[in-house]
C-alpha positions as CSV (number, residue, x, y, z in Angstrom):
1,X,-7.6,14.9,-12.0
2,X,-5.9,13.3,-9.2
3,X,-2.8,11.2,-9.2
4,X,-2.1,7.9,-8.3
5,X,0.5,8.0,-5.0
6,X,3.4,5.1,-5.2
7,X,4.7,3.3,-1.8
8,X,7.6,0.7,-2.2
9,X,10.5,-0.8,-0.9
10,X,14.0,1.2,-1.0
11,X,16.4,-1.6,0.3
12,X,16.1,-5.1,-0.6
13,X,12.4,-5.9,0.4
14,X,11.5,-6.7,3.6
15,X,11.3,-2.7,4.9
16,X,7.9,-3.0,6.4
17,X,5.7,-1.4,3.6
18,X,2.6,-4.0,4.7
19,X,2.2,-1.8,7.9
20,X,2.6,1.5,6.3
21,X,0.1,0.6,3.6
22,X,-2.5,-0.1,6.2
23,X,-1.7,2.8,8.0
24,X,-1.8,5.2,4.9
25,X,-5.1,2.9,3.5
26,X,-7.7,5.3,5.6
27,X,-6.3,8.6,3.0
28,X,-7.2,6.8,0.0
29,X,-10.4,4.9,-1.8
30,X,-8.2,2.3,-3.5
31,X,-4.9,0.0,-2.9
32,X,-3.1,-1.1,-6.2
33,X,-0.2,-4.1,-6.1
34,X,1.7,-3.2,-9.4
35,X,4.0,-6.2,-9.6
36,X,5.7,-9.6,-7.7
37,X,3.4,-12.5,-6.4
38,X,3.6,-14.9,-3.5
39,X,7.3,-13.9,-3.2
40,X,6.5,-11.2,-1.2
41,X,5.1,-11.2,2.3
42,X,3.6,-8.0,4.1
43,X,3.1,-7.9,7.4
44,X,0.8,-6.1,9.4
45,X,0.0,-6.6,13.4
46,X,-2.4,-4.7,15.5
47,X,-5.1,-5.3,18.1
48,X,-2.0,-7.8,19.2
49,X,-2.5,-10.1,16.0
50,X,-0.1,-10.7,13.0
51,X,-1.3,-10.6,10.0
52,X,0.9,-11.9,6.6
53,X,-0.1,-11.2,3.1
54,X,1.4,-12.3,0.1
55,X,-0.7,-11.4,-3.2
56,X,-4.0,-9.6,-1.6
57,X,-2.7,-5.6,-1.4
58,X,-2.4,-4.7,2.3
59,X,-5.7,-2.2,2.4
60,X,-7.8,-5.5,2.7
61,X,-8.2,-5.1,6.3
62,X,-10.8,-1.8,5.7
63,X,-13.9,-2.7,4.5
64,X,-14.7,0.0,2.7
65,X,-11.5,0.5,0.2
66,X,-11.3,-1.2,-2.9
67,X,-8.1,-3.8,-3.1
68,X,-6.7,-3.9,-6.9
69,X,-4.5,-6.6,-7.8
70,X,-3.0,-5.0,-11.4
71,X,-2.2,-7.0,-14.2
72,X,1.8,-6.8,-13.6
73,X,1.2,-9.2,-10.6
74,X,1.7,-13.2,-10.9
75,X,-1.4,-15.2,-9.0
76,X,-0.8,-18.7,-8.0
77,X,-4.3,-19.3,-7.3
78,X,-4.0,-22.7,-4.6
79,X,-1.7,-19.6,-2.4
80,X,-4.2,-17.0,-3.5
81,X,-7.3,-19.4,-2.4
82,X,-5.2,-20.3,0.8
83,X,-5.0,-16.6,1.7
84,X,-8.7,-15.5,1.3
85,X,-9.8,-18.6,3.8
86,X,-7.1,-16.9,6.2
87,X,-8.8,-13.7,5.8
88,X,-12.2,-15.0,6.1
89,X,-10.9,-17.0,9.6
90,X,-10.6,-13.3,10.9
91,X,-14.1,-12.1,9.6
92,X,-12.4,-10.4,6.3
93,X,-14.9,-11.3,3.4
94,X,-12.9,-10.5,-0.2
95,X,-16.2,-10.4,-2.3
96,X,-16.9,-6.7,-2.3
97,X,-13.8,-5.1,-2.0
98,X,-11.0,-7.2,-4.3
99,X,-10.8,-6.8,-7.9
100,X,-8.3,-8.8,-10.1
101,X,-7.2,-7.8,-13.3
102,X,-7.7,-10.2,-16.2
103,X,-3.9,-10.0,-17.5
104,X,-2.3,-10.7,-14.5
105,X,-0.4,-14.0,-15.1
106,X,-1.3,-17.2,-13.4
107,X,1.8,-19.1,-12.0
108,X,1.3,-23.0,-13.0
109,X,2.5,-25.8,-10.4
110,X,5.1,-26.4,-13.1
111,X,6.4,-22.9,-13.1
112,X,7.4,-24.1,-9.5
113,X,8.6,-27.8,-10.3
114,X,10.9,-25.6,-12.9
115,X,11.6,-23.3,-9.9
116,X,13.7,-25.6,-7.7
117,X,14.7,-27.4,-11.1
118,X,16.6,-24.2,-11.9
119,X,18.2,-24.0,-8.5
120,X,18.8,-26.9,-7.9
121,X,20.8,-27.0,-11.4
122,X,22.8,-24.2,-10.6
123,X,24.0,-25.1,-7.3
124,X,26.6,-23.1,-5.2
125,X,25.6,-20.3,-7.9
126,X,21.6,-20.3,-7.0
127,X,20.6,-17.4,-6.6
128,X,18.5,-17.9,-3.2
129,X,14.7,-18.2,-5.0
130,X,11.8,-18.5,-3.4
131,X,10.6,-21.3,-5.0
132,X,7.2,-19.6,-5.7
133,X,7.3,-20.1,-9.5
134,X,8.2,-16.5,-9.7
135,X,10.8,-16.7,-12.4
136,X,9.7,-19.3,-15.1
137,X,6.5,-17.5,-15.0
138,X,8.1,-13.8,-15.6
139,X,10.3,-15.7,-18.1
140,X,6.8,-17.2,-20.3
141,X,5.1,-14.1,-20.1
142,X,7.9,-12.4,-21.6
143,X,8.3,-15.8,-24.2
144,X,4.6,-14.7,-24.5
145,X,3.9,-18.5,-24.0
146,X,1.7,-17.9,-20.7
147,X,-1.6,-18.3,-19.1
148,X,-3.8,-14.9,-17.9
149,X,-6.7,-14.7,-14.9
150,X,-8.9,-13.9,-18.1
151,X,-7.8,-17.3,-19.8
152,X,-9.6,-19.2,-16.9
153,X,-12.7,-19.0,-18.4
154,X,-11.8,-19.4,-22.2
155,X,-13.3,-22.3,-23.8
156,X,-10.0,-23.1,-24.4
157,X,-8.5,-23.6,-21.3
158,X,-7.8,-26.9,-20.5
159,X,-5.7,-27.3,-24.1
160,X,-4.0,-24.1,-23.2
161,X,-2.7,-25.3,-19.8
162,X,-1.8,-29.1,-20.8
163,X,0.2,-27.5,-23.8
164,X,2.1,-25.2,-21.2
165,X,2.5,-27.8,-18.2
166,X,3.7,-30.6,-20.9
167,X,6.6,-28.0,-22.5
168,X,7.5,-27.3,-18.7
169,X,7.8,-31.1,-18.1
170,X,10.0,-31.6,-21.3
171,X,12.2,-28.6,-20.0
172,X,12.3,-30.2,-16.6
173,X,13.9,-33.9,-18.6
174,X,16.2,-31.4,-20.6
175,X,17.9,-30.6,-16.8
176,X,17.9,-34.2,-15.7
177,X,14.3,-33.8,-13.9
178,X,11.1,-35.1,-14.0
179,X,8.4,-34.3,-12.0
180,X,8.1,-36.5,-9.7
181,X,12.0,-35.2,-8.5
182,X,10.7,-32.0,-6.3
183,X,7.7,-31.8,-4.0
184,X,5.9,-28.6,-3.8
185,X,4.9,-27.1,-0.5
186,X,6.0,-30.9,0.8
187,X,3.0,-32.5,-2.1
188,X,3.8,-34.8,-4.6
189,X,3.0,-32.7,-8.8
190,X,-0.2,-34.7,-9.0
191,X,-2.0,-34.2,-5.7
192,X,-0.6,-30.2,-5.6
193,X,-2.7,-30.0,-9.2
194,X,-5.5,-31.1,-8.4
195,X,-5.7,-28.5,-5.0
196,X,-4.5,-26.0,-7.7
197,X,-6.7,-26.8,-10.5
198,X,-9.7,-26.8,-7.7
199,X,-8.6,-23.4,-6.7
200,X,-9.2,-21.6,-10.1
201,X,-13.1,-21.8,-8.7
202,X,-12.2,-19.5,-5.9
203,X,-10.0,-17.3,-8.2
204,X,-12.6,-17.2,-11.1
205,X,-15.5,-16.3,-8.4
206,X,-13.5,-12.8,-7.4
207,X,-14.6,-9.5,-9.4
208,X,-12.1,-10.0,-12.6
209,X,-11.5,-6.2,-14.2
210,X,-10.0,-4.6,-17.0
211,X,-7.7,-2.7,-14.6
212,X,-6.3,0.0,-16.7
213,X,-9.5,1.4,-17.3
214,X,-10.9,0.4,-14.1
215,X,-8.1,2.8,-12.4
216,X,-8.1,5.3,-15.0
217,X,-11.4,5.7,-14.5
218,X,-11.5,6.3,-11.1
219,X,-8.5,8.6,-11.6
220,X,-11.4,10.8,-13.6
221,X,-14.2,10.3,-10.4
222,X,-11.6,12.2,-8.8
223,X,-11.0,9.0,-6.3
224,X,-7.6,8.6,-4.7
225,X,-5.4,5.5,-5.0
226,X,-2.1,4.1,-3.4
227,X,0.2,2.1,-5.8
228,X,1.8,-0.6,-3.8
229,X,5.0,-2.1,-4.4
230,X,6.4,-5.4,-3.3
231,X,10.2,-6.4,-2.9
232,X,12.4,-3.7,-2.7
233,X,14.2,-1.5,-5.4
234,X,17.5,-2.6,-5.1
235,X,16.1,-6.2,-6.3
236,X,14.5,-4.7,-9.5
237,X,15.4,-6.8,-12.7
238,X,16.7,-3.7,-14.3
239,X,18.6,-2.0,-11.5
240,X,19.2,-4.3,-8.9
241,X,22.2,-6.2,-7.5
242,X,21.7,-8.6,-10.9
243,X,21.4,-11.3,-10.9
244,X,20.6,-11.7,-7.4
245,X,17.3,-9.8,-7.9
246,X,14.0,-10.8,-8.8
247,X,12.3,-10.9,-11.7
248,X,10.1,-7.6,-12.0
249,X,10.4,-4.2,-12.1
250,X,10.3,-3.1,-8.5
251,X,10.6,0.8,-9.1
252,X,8.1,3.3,-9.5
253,X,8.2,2.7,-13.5
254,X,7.0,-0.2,-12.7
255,X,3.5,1.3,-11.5
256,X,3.0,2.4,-15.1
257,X,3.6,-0.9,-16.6
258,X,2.0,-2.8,-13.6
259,X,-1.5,-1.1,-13.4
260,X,-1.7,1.1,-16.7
261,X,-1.1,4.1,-15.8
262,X,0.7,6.9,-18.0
263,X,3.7,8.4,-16.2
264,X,2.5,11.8,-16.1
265,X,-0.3,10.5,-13.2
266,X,2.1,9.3,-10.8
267,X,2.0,11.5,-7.9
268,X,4.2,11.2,-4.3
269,X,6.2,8.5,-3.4
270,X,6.7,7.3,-0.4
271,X,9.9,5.1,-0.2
272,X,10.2,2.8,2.7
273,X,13.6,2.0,4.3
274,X,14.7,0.3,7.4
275,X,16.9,2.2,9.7
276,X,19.4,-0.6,8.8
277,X,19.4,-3.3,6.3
278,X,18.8,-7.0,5.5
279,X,18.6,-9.3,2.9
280,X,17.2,-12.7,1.9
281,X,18.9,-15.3,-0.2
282,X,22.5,-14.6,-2.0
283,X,23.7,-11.7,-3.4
284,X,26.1,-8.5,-2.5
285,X,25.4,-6.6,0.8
286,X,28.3,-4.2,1.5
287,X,27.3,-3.8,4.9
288,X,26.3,-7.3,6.1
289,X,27.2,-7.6,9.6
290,X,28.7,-11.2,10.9
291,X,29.2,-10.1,14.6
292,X,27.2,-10.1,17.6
293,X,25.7,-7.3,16.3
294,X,24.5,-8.2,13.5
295,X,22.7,-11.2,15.6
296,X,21.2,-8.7,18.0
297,X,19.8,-7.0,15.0
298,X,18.3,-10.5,13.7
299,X,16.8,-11.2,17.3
300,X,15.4,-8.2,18.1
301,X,14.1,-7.1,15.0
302,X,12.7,-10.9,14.5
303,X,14.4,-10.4,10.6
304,X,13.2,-13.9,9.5
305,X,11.1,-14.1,6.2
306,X,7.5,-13.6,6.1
307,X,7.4,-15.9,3.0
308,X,10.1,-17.9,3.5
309,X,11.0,-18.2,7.1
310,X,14.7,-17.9,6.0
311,X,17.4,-16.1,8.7
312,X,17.6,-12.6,7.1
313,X,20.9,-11.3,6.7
314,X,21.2,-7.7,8.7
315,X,24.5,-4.8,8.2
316,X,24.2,-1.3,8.9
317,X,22.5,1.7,7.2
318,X,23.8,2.5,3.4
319,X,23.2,5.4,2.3
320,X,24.8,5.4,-1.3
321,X,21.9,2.4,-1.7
322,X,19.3,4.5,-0.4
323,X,20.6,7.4,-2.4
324,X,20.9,5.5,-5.6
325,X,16.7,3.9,-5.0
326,X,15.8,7.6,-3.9
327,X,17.2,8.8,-7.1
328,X,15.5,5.9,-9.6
329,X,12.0,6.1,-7.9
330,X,11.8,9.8,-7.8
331,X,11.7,9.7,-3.7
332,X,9.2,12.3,-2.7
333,X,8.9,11.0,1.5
334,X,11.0,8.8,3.3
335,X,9.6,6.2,5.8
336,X,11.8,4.8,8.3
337,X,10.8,1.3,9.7
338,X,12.1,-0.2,12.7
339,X,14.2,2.6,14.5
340,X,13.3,0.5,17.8
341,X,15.2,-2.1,16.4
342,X,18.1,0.3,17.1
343,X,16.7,0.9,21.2
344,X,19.7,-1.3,22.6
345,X,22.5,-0.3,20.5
346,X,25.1,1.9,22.4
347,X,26.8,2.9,19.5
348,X,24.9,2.6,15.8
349,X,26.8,3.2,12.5
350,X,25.8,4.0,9.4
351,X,27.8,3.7,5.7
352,X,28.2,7.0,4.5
353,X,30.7,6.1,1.4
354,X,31.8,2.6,-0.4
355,X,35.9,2.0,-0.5
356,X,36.5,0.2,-3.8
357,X,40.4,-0.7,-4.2
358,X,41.3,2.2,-1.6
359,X,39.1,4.7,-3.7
360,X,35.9,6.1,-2.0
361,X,32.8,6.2,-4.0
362,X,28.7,7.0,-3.3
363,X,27.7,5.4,-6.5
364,X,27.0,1.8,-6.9
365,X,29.5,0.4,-9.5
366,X,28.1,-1.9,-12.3
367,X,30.0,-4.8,-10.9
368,X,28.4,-4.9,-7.5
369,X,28.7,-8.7,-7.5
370,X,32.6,-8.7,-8.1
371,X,34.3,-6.1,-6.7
372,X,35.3,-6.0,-3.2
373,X,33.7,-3.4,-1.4
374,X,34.3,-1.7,2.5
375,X,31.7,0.7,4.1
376,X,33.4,3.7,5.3
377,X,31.1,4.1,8.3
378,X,30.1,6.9,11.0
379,X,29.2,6.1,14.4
380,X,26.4,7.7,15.8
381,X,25.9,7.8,19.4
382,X,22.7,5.0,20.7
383,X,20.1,6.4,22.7
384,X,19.1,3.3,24.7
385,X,15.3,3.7,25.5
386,X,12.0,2.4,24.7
387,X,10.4,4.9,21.7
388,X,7.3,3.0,22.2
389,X,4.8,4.7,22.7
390,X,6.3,7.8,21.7
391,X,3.5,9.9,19.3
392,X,5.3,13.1,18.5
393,X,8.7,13.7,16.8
394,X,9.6,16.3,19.5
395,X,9.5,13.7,22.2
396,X,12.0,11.6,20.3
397,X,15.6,11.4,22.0
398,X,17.8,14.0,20.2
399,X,19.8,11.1,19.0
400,X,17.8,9.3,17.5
401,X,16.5,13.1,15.2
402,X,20.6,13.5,14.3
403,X,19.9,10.2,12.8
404,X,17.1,11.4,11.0
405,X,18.7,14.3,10.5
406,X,21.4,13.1,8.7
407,X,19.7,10.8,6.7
408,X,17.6,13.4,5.3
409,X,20.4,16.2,4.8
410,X,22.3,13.3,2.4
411,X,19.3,12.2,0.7
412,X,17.6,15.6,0.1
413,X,14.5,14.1,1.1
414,X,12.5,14.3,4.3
415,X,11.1,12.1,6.8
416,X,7.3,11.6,6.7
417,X,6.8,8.9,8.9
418,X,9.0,7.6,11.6
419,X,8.1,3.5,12.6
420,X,8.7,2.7,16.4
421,X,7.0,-0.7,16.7
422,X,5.2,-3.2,15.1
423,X,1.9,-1.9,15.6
424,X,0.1,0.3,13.5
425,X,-0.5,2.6,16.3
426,X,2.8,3.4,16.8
427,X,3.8,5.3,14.0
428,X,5.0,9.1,14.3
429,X,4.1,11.3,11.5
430,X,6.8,13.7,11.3
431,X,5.4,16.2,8.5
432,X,1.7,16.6,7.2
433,X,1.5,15.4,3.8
């Protein structure tokens, strides 16, 4: 029987895993999205277009592979239904090839009034959310007090989702609220309803599965399938920089939990890393950069969120971060995105160790969020050309493979794929997998 691969994020989201999935889609029959929602964004360009998903797993672009959405994700069905007309602009019709799995969790317009409630209550201590709902909706499904894709058509449903919108709104007057004090996506609660309410046609007219067995069963037709992950592993809920993570399990235990899989069929893993880093939103980042480097980074690598537009914050490679997500996801290939990024850099660094009250560590320390932390960092000479274009990794200058080289002598794991644009085209595959 075959097993089910895993891609996902090994930084704090944002690593380029759209691309990579679309590249890798033409190796397998299905794409999977195990967890998340419309927090994430993947982006994909070629043929000179750019192309941003949020829910819909990044294989939708081939025709012929079949796109799971697995019950571990959240669907916000007016974004969902927003999403397919995009697709559909650029001749991508969703009817064959999409598949959504009945216990996936519906995010409600009040799981976002209750969103920017929460954030807005918390103040200087927010935690930089999204505001997609993503949270309040993790927190009923664990409360097991929310709405499922397979509730839409349950006699039932309107008495289900006025029960659930009317606690919301008494939570929301518990923090000083009501719900006329937030707009969302610049509408007022009542006219973003209805557009939402209106898009549960759209969501209740795509091919609505039983995804365990739907996957399972293709596992035993001896069909291949691609797990994909959204976020990044440093933000899991579990093993992230809490709490300035989201609110899922970003990791590959996640896949098992997110599609209904057992553990024994996952299969590689391809983790996807940045050859730096950035973040969104608050939270620790030991190396964050605040100098004109750091800017350059930003500006070349256009590091501004695909969901949010938000400024990303960019530092340095870290290594004991990318050792510690190599270790919890069971790393099998390394991807690393946006080396180009890198092109105009005379010098480049990278964080070998942390310094932690004049000590030096590689392990992440439990209080990540407290203690005051100083990358102890190696320079690494730049190589200051153009790898566009570039197809082969013997072509690549020999500084930029000590990189890679080192990088893969700390880690233990190698390089698969090596990213030097945008573009789907212009990825180097360093080892045959």
């Amino acid at each position: 029987m075959n097993k089910i691969d895993v891609l996902l994020g090994l930084q704090w989201g944002d690593e380029g895993k759209g691309k990579i999935v679309d590249v890798l889609t033409p190796r397998y029959d299905i794409i999977a999205r195990f967890q998340g929602g419309p927090n994430a964004g993947h982006t994909l360009e070629f043929n000179g277009i750019k192309h941003v998903l949020h829910i819909i797993p990044s294989g939708i672009f081939h025709k012929e592979k079949q796109n799971v959405i697995g019950n571990g994700v959240l669907i916000e069905p007016y974004i969902f239904e927003k999403e397919i007309l995009a697709l559909r602009e650029k001749g991508v019709d969703v009817k064959e090839n999409l598949f959504v799995s009945k216990k996936a969790h519906l995010i409600l317009p009040s799981h976002r009034m209750l969103d920017a409630a929460n954030e807005t209550y918390k103040g200087v201590s927010k935690i930089g959310s999204t505001l997609k709902g993503i949270g309040p909706t993790y927190t009923d499904k664990i409360a097991r007090l929310g709405l499922r894709v397979g509730d839409v058509n349950s006699k039932d449903w309107s008495k289900k989702y006025i029960a659930l919108k009317d606690s919301h709104l008494r939570l929301l007057n518990s923090l000083g609220f009501t719900y006329n004090s937030f707009q969302i996506d610049g509408l007022n609660f009542d006219d973003y309803e209805r557009k939402w309410l209106r898009a549960l046609d759209t969501l209740a007219k795509i091919n609505l599965i039983d995804s365990e067995y739907f996957l399972n069963e293709a596992l035993k037709d001896g069909k291949k399938i691609l797990a994909e992950g959204a976020q990044g592993s440093m933000l899991d809920i579990d093993f992230g920089s809490y709490p300035f993570v989201t609110s899922s399990n970003t990791i590959t235990a996640g896949v098992c939990s997110g599609l209904g899989v057992s553990p024994s069929k996952i299969g590689n893993v391809f983790g996807v890393c940045k050859a730096y880093c950035t973040r969104v939103g608050s939270g620790p980042f030991p190396t964050e950069l605040f100098d004109k480097d750091g800017d350059k980074m930003r500006d070349v690598g256009r590091e501004f969120g695909s969901t949010t537009g938000r400024p990303r914050r960019c530092g340095w490679m870290d290594i004991p971060a990318l050792n510690y997500a190599c270790m919890l996801n069971g790393v099998t290939h390394l991807i690393l995105m946006k080396i180009d990024v890198l092109n105009a850099f005379k010098e480049i660094k990278m964080c070998l160790n942390y310094s932690i009250d004049g000590v030096e560590t590689n392990k992440i320390p439990y209080d990540l969020n407290s203690v005051e932390i100083s990358p102890v960092l190696k320079n690494y000479e730049g190589w200051k050309k153009n790898l566009e274009g570039i197809d082969t990794y013997d072509k690549l200058p020999s500084q930029v493979k000590l990189y890679i080289d080192t990088i893969e002598e700390i880690t233990g794991v190698p390089v698969a794929f090596i990213s030097t644009s945008p573009d789907r085209k212009d990825t180097i595959c360093k080892i045959q997998i």
